[in-house]
N, C-alpha and C positions, 0 to 999 in steps of 0.2 A: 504494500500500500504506500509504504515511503518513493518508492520509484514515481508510481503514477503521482505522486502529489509534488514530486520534483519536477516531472516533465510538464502536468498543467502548472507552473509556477514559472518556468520557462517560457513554455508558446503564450502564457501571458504576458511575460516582460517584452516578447518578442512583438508580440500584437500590439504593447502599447508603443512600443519605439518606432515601427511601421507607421503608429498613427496618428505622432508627434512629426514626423517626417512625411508624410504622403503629401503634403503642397507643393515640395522642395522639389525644384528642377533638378533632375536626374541627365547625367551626362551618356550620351548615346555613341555607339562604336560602330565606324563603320569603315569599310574599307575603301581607300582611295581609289583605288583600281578596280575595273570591274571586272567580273570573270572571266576567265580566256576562256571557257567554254560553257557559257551559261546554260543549264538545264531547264527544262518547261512538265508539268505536270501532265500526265498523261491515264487515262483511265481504263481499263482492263476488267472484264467479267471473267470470276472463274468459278468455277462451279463451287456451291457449296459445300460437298462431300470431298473437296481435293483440299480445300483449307487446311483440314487441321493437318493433314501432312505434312503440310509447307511450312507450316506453325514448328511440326517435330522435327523436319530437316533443320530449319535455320538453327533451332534449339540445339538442335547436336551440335554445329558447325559455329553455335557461337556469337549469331548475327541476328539483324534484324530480317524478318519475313521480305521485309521493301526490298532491302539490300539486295538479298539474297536476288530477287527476282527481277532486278534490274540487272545486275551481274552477269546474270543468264541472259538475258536481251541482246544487254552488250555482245557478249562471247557469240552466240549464234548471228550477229552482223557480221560479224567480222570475220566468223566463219566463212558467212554466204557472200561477201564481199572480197575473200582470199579464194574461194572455191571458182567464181565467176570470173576471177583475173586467169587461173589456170587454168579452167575452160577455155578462156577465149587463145589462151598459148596454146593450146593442145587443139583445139579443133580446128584453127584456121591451117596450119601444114593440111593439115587431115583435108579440108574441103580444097588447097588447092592442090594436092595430088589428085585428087579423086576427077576433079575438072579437068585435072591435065590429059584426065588418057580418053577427054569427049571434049571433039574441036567444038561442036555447039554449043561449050559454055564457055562464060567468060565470068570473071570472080572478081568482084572490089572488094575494099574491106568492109565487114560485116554485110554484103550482100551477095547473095547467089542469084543468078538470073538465068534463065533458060534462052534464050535467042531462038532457036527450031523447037516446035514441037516432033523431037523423033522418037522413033523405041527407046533410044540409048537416053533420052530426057529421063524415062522412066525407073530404069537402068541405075541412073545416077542419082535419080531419089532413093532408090532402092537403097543404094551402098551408102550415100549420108544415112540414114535411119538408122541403117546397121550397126556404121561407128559410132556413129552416137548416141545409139544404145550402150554401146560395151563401154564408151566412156562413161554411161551413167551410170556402170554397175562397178565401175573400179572407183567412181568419186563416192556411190554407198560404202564401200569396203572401207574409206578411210574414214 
């Protein structure tokens, strides 16, 4: 009983100094510079049954729930933003051999055009598809 009548004798000294002092201009911190990467709020639905999971991972791991799943955001852009760059190195060889062995095409960068409707048009859609199928099963693999 002496605890709890120390601690109300406390948050009352504390209440009244708060309330001797609550007119008094308060000095405000703020930083001169503004963020080099300023962040914006963003809102997300997730299912309510997936919650408390997220609640136990961050728990194990230490962090906050927000954290956590802004963390993840981050890491899968930059995933699909490194994945996309090595696509685009890996597939373009790929479509300019593939055009090379049919004179009816002709290849700029990121565009493929057909010039003749011939067989070998089709031919040549065929074999893009193909490789780049297998490329999308060697970019699941990683």
């Amino acid at each position: 009983m002496a605890k709890e009548q120390n601690i109300q004798d406390i948050l009352a000294e504390v209440a009244e100094r708060a309330e001797e002092t609550r007119d008094d201009a308060t000095k405000m911190y703020r930083s001169k510079q503004p963020p080099s990467d300023p962040s914006q709020v963003y809102s997300i639905r997730i299912p309510v049954s997936r919650l408390e999971g997220i609640r136990s991972l961050a728990a194990k791991r230490g962090v906050l729930p927000t954290s956590m799943l802004r963390s993840w955001i981050l890491e899968r852009l930059d995933h699909e933003e490194q994945s996309a760059q090595v696509a685009e190195r890996e597939i373009r060889p790929t479509a300019h051999a593939v055009a090379a062995e049919f004179s009816s095409v002709r290849v700029r960068p990121g565009l493929f055009v057909v010039r003749e409707a011939e067989p070998s048009g089709r031919a040549l859609e065929y074999r893009l598809r193909e490789r780049l199928s297998q490329h999308h099963r060697r970019m699941a693999e990683v």
